[in-house]
C-alpha positions as CSV (number, residue, x, y, z in Angstrom):
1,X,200.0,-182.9,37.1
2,X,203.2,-183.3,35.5
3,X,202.8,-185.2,32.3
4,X,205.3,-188.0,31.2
5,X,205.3,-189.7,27.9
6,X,206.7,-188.2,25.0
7,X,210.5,-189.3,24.1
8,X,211.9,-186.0,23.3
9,X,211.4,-182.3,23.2
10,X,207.7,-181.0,23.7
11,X,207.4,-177.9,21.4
12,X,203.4,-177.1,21.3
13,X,200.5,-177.9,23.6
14,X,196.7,-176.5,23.4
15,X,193.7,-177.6,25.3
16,X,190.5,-177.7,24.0
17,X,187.8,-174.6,24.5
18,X,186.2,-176.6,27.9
19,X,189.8,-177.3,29.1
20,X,189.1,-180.7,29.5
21,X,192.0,-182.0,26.9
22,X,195.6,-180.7,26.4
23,X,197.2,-181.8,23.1
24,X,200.8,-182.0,22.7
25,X,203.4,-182.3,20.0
26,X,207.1,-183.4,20.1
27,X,209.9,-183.9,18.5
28,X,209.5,-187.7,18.9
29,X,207.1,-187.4,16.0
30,X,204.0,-188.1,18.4
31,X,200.8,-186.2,19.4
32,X,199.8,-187.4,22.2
33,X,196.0,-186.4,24.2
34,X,195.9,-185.9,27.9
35,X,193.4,-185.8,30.0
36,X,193.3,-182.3,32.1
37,X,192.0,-184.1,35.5
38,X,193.7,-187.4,36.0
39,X,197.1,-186.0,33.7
40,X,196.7,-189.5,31.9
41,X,197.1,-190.1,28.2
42,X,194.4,-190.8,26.4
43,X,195.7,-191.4,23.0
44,X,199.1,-191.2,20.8
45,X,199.0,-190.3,17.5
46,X,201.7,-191.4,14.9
47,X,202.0,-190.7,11.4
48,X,204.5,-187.6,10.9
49,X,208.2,-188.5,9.6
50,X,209.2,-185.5,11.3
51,X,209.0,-183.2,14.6
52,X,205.6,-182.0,15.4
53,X,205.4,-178.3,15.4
54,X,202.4,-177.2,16.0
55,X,198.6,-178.1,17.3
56,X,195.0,-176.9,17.3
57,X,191.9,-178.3,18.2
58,X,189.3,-177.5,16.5
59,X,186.3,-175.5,17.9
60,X,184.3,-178.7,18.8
61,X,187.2,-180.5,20.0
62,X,186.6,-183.4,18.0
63,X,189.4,-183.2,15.6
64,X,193.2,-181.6,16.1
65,X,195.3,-180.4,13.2
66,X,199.3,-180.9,13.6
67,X,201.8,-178.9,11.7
68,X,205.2,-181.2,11.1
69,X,208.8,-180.7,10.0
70,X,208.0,-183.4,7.4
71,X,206.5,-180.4,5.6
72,X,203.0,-182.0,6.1
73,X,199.9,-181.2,8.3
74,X,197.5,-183.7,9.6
75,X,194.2,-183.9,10.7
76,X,193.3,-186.6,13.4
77,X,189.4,-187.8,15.0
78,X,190.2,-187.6,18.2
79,X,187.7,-190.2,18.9
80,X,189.4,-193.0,17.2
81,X,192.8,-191.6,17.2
82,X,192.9,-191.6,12.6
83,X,194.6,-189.1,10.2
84,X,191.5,-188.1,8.3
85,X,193.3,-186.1,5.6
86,X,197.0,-185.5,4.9
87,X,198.2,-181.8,3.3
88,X,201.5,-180.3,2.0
89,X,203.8,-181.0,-0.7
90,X,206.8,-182.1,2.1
91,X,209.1,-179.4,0.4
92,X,209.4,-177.2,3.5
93,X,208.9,-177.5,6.8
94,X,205.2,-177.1,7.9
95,X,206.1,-174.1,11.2
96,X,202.5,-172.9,12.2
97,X,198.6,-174.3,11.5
98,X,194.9,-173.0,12.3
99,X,191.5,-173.7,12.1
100,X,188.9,-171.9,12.0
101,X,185.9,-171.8,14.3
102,X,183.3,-172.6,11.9
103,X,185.0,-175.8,10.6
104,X,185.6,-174.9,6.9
105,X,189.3,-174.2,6.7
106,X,192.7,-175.0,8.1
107,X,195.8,-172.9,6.9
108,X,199.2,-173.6,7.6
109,X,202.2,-171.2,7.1
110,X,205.8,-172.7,6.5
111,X,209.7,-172.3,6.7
112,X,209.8,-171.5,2.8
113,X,207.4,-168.1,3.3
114,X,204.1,-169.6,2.0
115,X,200.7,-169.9,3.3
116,X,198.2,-173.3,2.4
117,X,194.3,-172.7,2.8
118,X,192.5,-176.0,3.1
119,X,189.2,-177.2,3.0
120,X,189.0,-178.7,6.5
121,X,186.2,-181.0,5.1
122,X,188.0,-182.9,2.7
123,X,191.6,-181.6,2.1
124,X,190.9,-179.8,-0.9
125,X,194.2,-176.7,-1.6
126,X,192.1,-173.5,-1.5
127,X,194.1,-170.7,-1.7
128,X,198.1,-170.2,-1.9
129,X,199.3,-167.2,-0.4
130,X,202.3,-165.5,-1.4
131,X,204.1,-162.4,-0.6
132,X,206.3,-163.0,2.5
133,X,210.3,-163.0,2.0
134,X,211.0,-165.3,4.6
135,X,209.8,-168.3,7.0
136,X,205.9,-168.1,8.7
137,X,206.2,-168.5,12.5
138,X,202.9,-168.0,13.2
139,X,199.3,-168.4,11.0
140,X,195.9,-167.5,12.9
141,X,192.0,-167.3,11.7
142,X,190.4,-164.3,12.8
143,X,187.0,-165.3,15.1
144,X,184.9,-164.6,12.8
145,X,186.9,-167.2,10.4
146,X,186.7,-165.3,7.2
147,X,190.5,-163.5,7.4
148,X,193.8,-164.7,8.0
149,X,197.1,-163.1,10.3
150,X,200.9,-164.5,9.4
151,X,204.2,-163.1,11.0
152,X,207.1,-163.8,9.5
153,X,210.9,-163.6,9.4
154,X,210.9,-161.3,7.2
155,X,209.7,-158.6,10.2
156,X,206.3,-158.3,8.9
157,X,202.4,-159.4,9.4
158,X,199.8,-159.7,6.8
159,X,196.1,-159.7,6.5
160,X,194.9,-162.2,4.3
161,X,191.5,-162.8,2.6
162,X,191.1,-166.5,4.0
163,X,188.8,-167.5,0.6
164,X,190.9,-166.3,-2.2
165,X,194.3,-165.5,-0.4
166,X,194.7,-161.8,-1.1
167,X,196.5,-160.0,0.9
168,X,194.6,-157.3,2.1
169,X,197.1,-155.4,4.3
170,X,201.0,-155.2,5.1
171,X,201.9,-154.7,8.7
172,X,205.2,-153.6,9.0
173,X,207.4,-151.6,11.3
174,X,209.4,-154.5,13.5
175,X,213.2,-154.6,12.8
176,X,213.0,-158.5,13.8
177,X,211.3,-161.5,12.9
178,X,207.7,-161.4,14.4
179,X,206.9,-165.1,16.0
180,X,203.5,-164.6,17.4
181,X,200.6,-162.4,16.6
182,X,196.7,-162.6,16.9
183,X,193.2,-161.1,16.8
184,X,191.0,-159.8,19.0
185,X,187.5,-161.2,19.2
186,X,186.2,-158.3,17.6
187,X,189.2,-158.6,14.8
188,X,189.3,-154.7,15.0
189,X,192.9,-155.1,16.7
190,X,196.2,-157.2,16.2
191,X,198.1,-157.7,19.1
């Protein structure tokens, strides 16, 4: 199928873990749901004052968290199409969000080098974690859900402690900005 629908520039898709569901984010402010078999829409999602940047569903596929240039994050029911929760202080631009599988935490990294760890429940600012010297291009929840992996544009990755945001480990060795890293399932490798 070719999809048609948003106004502008898609920058981030994900489908859901049955592939029945493809999410996508734009620069036209929208998130819009498809459905995999027919390639129709099944609901847009407006609410961000700025370019979506990133999505994930989370592991149920009942809810999908959006990362925004407004310097927010979002997450929607996909059922009824709501914002549940708004987080972020709209100071810098929200680059890169997760979940994790077990449904307790949402992080988002961000153009201004910080991390956010949310309760996914309700909202509620976890953990604040500090130590990069540049923008976050990518954020990701180990499988297990317990530890955190950011790259930066500062060249390096961390290892995070997902509950209390310490920074367990400093990856370094690129000599450019790292945009995409992630576990294994085991989380005994980075790749």
């Amino acid at each position: 199928h070719t999809l048609i629908g948003h106004r502008d520039e898609v920058v981030t898709l994900g489908h859901d873990r049955h592939s029945n569901h493809l999410i996508t984010g734009s620069f036209d402010c929208s998130i819009k749901l498809w459905d995999c078999r027919s390639g129709k829409i099944v609901r847009t999602m407006k609410g961000h004052k700025g370019g979506i940047s990133s999505t994930k569903f989370n592991f149920l596929g009942t809810q999908v968290v959006t990362g925004s240039l407004d310097g927010t994050a979002k997450v929607w029911d996909l059922a009824s199409g709501k914002c549940i929760f708004t987080v972020g202080t709209k100071n810098d631009e929200v680059f890169s969000v997760d979940c994790n599988l077990v449904g307790t935490m949402i992080a988002t990294g961000s153009a201004n080098g910080l991390c956010h760890v949310y309760d996914q429940r309700n909202g509620e600012d976890m953990a604040t974690l500090t130590g990069h010297r540049g923008e976050i291009s990518r954020i990701c929840f180990n499988p297990q859900g317990n530890k955190l992996l950011t790259a930066g544009s500062d060249s390096n990755c961390r290892i995070w402690d997902a509950a209390t945001g310490r920074c367990e480990q400093l990856l370094e060795g690129h000599r450019d900005e790292v945009f995409s890293a992630t576990f294994n399932y085991n989380s005994d490798m980075i790749l």
